[in-house]
N, C-alpha and C positions, 0 to 999 in steps of 0.2 A: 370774465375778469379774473387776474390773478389773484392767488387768495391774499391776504396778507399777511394771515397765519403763518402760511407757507414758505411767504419771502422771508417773513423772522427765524422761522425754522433753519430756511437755508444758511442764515445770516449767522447763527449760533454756532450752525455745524463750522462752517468756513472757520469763523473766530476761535473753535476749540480746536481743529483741526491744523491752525499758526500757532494759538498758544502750545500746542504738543511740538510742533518743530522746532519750537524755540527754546523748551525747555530739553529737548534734546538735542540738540545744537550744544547746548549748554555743556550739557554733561560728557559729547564727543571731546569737546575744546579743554573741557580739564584732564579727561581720559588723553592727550595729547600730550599734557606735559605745560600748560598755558596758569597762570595765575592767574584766578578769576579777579582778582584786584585791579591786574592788566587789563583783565577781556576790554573791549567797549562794545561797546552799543551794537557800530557798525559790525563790526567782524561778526559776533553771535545772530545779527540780522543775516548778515549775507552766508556764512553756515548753513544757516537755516533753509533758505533758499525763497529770503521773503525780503518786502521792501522796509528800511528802519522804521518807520513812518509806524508799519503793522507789528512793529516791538511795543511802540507806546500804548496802541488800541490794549493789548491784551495787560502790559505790565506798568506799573507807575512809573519805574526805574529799576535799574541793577539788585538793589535791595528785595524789592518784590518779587523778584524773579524767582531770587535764593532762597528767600520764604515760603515760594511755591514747590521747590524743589526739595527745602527740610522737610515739609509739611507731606509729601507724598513719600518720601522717604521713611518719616518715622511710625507714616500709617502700617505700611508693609511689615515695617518689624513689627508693631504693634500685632497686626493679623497671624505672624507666628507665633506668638506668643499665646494672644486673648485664649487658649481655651484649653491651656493647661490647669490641671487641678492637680492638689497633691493623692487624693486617693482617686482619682479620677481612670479610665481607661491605658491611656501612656502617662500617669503620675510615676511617685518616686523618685529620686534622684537621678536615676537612669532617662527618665523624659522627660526630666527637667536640665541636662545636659543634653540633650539630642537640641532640644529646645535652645538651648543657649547657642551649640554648636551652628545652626542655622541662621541664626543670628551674627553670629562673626563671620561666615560664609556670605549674608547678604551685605553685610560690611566691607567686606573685602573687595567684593565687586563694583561697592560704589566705593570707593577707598579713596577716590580723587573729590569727589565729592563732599566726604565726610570731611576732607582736612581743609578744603575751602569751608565750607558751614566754620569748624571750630575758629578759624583762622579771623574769619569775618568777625564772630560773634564776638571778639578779644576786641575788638572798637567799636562795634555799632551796635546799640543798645536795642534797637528795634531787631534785631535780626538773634542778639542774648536770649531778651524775652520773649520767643518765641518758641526756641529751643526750651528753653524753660519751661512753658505753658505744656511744650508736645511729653517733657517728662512727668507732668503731672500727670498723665494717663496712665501712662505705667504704674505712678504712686499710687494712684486711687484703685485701679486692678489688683495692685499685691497687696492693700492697703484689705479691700474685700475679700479677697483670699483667707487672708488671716484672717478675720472676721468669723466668715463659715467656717475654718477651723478651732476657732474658739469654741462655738456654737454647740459643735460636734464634741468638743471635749479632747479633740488631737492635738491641739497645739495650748499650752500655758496660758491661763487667765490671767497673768500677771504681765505680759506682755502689752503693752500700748503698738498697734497695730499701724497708725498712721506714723506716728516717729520711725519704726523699723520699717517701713515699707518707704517713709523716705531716704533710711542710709542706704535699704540694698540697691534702690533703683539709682540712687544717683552715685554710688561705689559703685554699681556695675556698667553703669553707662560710663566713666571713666577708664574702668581697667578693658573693657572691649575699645574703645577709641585709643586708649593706646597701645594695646597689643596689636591694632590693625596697623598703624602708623606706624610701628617700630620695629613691627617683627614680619619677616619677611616669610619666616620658615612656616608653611601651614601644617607643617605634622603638629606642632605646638598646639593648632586649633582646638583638638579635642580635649589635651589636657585642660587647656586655659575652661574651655566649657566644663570641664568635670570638678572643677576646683571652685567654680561661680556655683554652681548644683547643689555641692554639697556643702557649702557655706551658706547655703537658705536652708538646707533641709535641715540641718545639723541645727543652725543656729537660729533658725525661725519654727519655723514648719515644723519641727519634732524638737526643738530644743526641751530637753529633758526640765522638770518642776522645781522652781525653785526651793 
């Protein structure tokens, strides 16, 4: 007798194995030149190379789709980021612009993507606050950072850690979304990243004692 185990097992793998064509269906079709606002349903099914039917199994609607597509987007940035420290191995403002520079580099790449997400998120509340939620992670990371440099005595005691960890992250999620959006020339790239570096390092991370 078949196990049952097994037919679930099967049954996951299939359903993850649509959910993935479909979210990359997705990102071919704006990498195209298509406004996800346009896309429908059918088109990103048939993309994909699956019946619309097996759009619905994996996503509620267009909305969720986008949500699954921010939500693995801002992990990735998230993973180049997570294990910078300021005195750390590749610390200083030097590896904390390499850091950054990677970042507008994995931006770039999804660059059709990033301006459907903003685009969306300008009407659809569920799709804002999600974006939202994914920059809390950020917050709470640079939010500890400065923490253990308190701790250690490197960075000012007089500094509130959670308020400045929420300007740099959501100043810097801004000036990276629009330097992708609007600048075309990538020699700019590294500057843009060395100017984000040392605006933490300067003004957070070693800002001198008041």
């Amino acid at each position: 007798m078949p196990s049952t185990t097994r037919r679930h097992s099967n049954t996951e793998d299939r359903r993850s194995e649509v959910e993935a064509q479909i979210l990359a269906a997705t990102e071919q079709l704006l990498g195209e030149g298509n406004n996800f606002t346009d896309l429908g349903v059918q088109r990103i099914a048939s993309t994909a190379g699956v019946a619309r039917s097996s759009f619905y199994v994996g996503f509620r609607d267009k909305t969720d789709l986008l949500i699954r597509l921010a939500g693995t987007m801002k992990q990735q940035v998230f993973d180049l980021a997570k294990d910078w420290r300021p005195s750390g191995p590749n610390g200083g403002p030097d590896g904390l612009a390499s850091v950054f520079l990677d970042i507008i580099g994995f931006y770039r790449r999804h660059a059709d993507l990033l301006a459907a997400i903003t685009e969306v998120a300008a009407y659809d509340r569920a799709v804002a606050e999600f974006w939202t939620s994914q920059l809390d992670r950020f917050t709470d990371l640079t939010a500890r950072i400065l923490e253990e440099e308190q701790e250690a005595g490197r960075t000012p005691p007089d500094i509130d850690p959670r308020i400045l960890a929420q300007v740099l992250t959501w100043d810097g999620d801004r000036v990276i979304a629009r330097h992708v959006a609007t600048n075309a020339d990538v020699s700019t790239d590294p500057v843009v990243a060395r100017e984000l570096a040392l605006v933490r390092w300067h003004g957070a991370y070693r800002r001198p004692t008041s």
